[in-house]
C-alpha positions as a printed Julia matrix, in Angstrom:
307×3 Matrix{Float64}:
  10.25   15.11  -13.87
   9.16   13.34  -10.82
   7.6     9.88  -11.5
   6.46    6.89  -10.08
   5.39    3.87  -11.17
   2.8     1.71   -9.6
   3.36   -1.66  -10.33
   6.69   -2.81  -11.5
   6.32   -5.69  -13.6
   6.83   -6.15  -17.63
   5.21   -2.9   -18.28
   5.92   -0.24  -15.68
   9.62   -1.95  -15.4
  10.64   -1.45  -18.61
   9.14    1.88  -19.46
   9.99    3.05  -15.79
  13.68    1.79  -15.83
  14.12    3.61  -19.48
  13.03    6.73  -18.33
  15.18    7.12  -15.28
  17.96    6.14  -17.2
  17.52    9.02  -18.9
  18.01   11.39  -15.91
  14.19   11.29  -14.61
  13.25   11.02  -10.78
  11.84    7.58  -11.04
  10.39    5.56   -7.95
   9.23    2.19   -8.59
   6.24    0.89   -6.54
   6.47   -3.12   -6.12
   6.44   -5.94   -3.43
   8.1    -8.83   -2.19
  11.2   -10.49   -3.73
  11.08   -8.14   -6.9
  10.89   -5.35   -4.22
  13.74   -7.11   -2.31
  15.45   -7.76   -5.35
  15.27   -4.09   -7.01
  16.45   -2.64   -3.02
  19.49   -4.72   -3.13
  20.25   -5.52   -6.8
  18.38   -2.82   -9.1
  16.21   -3.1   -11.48
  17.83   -4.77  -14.81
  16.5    -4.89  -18.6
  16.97   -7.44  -20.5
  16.09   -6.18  -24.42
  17.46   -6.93  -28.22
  17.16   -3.2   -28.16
  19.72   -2.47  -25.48
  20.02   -3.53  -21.64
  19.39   -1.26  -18.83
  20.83   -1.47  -14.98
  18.97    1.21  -12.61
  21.27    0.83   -9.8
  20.74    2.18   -7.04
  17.13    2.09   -7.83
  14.78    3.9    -5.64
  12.17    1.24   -5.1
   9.19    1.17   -1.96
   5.94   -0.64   -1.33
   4.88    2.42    0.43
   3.77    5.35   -1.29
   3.15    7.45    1.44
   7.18    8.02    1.62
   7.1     9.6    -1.91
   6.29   13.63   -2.78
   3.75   14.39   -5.03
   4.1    12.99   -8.0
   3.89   14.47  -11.39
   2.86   11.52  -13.49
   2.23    8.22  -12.31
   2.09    5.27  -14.73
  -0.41    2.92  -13.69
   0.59   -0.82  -14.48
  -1.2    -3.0   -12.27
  -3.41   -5.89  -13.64
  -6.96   -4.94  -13.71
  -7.81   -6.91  -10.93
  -5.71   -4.49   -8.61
  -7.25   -1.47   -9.7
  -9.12   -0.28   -7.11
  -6.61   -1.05   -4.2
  -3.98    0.03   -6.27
  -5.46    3.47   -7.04
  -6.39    4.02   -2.99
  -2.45    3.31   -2.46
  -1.4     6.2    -4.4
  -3.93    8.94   -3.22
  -1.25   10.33   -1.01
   0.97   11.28   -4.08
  -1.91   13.02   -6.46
  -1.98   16.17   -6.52
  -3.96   18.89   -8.05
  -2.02   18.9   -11.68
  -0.54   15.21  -11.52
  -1.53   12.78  -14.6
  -2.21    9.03  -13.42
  -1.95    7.34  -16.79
  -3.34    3.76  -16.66
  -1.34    1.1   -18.91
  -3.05   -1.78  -18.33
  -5.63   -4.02  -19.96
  -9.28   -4.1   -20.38
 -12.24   -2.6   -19.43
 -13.92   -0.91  -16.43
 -10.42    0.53  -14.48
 -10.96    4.4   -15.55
 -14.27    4.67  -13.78
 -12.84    3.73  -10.71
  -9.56    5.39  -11.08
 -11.67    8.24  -11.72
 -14.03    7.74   -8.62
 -11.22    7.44   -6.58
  -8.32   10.08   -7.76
 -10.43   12.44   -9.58
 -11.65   13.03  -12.64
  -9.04   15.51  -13.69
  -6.06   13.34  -12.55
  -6.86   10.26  -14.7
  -6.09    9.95  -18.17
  -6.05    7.95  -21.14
  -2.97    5.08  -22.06
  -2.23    2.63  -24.25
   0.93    0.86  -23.88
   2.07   -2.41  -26.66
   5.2    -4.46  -25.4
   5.71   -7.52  -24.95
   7.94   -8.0   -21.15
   7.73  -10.11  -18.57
   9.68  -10.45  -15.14
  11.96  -13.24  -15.63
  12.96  -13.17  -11.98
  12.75  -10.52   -9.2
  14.87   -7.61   -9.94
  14.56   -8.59  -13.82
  12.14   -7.67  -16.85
  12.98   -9.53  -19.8
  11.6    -7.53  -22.92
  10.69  -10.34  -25.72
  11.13   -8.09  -28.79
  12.38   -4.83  -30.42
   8.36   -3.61  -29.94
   8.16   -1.05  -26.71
   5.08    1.93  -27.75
   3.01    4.14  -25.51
   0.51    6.61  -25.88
  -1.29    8.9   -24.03
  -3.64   11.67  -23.57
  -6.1    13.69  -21.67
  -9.87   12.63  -22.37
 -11.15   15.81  -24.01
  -8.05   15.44  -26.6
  -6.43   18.63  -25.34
  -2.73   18.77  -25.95
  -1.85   20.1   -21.95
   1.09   21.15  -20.61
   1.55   17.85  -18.74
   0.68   15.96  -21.73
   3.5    17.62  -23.63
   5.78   17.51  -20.79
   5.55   13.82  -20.71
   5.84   13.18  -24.06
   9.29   15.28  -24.21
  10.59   12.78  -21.02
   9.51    9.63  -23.4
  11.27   11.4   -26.24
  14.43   11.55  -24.32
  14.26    8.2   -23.03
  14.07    6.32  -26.42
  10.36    5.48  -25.59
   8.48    5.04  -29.25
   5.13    7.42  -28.42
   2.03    9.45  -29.39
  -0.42   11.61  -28.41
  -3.68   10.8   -30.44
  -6.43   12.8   -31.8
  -8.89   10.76  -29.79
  -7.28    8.68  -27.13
 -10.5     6.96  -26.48
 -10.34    5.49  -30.38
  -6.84    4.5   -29.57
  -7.69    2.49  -26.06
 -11.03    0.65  -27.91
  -8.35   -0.16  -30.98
  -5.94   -1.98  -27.93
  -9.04   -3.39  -26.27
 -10.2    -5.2   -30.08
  -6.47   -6.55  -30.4
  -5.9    -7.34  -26.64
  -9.72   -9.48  -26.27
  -8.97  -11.32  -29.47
  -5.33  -11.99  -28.97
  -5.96  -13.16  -25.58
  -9.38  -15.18  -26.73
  -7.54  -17.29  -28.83
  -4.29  -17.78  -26.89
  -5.88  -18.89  -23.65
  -8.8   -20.99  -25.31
  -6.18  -22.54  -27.6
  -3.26  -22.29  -24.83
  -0.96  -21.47  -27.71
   1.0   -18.81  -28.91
  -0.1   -16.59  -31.5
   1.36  -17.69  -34.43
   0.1   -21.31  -34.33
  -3.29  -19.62  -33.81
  -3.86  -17.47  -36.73
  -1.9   -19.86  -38.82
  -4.66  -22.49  -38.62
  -7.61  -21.45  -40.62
 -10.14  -22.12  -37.85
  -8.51  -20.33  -35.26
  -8.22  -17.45  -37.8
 -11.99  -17.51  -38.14
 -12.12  -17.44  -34.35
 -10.02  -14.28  -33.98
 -12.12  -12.3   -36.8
 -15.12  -13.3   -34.98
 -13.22  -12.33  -31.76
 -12.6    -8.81  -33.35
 -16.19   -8.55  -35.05
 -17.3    -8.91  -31.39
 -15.63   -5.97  -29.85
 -16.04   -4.11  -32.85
 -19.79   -3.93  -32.43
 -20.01   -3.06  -28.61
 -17.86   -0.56  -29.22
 -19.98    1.1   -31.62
 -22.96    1.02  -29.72
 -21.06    2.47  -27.05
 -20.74    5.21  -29.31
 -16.53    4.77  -29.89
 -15.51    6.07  -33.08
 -13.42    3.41  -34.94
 -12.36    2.97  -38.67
 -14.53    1.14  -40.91
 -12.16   -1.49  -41.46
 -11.04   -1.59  -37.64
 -11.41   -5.66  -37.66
  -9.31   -6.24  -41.19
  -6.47   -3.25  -39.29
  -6.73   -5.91  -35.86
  -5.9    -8.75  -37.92
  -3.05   -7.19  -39.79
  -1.65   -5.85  -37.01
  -1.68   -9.4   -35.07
   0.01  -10.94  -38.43
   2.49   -8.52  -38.13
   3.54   -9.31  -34.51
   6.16  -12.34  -33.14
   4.92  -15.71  -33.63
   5.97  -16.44  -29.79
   3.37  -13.64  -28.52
   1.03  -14.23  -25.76
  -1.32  -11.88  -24.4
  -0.45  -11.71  -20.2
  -3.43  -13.97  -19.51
  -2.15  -16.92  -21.2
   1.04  -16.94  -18.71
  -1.08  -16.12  -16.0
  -3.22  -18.91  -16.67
  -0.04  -21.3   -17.37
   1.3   -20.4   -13.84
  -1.9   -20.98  -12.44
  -2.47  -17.27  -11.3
  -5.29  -14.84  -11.14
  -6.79  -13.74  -14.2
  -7.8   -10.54  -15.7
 -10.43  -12.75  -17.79
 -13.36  -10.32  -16.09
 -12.14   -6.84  -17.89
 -11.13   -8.6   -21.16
 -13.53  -11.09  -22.62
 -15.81  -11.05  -19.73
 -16.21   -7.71  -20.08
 -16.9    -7.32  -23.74
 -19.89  -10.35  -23.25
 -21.68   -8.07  -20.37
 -21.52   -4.86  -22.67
 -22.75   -7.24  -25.56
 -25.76   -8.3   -23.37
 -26.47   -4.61  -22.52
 -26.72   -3.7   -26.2
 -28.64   -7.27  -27.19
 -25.64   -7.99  -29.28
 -24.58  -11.31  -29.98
 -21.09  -12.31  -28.41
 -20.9   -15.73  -28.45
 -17.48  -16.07  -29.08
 -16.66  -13.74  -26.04
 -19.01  -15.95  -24.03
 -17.49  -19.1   -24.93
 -13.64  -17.84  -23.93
 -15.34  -16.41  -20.9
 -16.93  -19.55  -19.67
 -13.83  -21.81  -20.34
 -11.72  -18.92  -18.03
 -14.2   -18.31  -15.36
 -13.05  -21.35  -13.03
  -9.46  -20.31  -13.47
 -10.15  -16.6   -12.79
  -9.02  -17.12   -9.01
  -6.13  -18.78  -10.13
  -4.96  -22.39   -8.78
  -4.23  -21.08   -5.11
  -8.31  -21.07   -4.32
């Protein structure tokens, strides 16, 4: 299977390096030192669950170079979207699946807009990975999950195709009934999780441990919960009490990407998380305070530190 990967950091490094080590034609889309690093060094894993050298790794910041690919994974931060998805238009063709694994709200309309409807399709990727250094994704715990699926729920022949490659490769997956439900379910967990860690600027287990902050993250969930209903998502009843068991049951070290982002002084996805979930709120006269509040105390970093 011939696959790229735009944008090789924590995400699309680890699931891209495990799937050409299991025999895949993998080319890795990055830039500067990592680039320069994965040319010269490869690109290395460092997991609990097993390390992984991809040398020589075929690595470019130019996808014009590549042949059409059959499925792209799409890991850039939000933010990148729209120049990320003009990058790759060389390399979709007719029957290739871009399949966005990245956070927040807002990137499939433009993917869309930009590649085609019938290119783009649903993802939801949970890991926790980070590049250490250029040339090296550190992968923080045994946790590594993606799913995936076309929008009208059909199980296609690329669909299938993809999930026999992530089979292969050791790669935990699923194809949903509704991948829409499954992407709104990441978005509740991903605006609450980050919410708390950046207002706090702790990790999460000193945030749901206090019993204010844990009121903060229900409200955080109650929040999304309610904009997506009145944008007509279909969620469980008990989709907030499922968010907050699930964030119990992850590593007490865990930070959503934002908080390190904001730590390092670097641009901030704050706009399709929290951000976003406030605007849809005001759109449906729903109250989302909360989302407001983190919001507002992230807006002046969203730039990051260099502007």
């Amino acid at each position: 299977m011939n696959i790229v990967v735009m944008g090789t950091g924590g995400v699309g490094g680890y699931f891209g390096a495990k799937l050409a080590n299991a025999g895949n034609n993998v080319c890795f889309i990055a830039r500067g030192k990592h680039l320069e690093a994965i040319k010269n060094n490869g690109l290395k894993i460092i997991s609990e669950t097993g390390d992984i050298l991809i040398h020589p790794a075929n690595a470019t910041d130019n996808p014009e170079e590549l042949e059409i690919a059959d499925i792209i994974l799409f890991c850039v931060k939000a933010y990148d979207t729209e120049a990320s998805a003009k990058l790759i238009k060389p390399i979709v063709g007719p029957k290739t699946a871009v399949i966005p694994f990245l956070n927040g709200l807002g990137h499939i309309e433009i993917m869309k807009n930009i590649l085609g409807n019938n290119n783009v399709i649903g993802g939801v990727a949970a890991i926790s990975a980070l590049i250490e250094e250029p040339g090296i994704i550190r992968h923080n715990s045994p946790m590594q999950m993606l799913k995936f699926g076309e929008f009208s729920n059909e199980k296609t022949e690329r669909v299938i195709a993809f999930q026999s490659a992530c089979e292969k490769a050791g790669i935990n997956n699923a194809i949903p009934d509704n991948i829409n439900t499954d992407m709104w379910q990441k978005i509740v967990m991903i605006c609450t999780l980050a919410g708390a860690n950046c207002i706090t600027r702790l990790p999460l287990g000193k945030c749901r441990s206090n019993p204010a902050t844990r009121i903060l993250m229900k409200n955080l969930a109650e929040e999304v919960v309610a904009v997506a209903k009145a944008e007509n998502i279909s969620l469980p009843d008990n989709q907030v009490e499922m968010t907050m068991k699930q964030l119990d049951s992850l590593p007490e070290g865990m930070k959503a990407s934002t908080l390190p982002a904001l730590e390092k002084g670097e641009k901030l996805e704050a706009s399709a998380l929290n951000g976003a979930i406030d605007k849809l709120g005001s759109k449906h006269n729903i109250n989302t305070n909360m989302h407001k509040a983190v919001y507002a105390a992230l807006a002046p970093h969203e730039n990051g530190s260099q502007t």
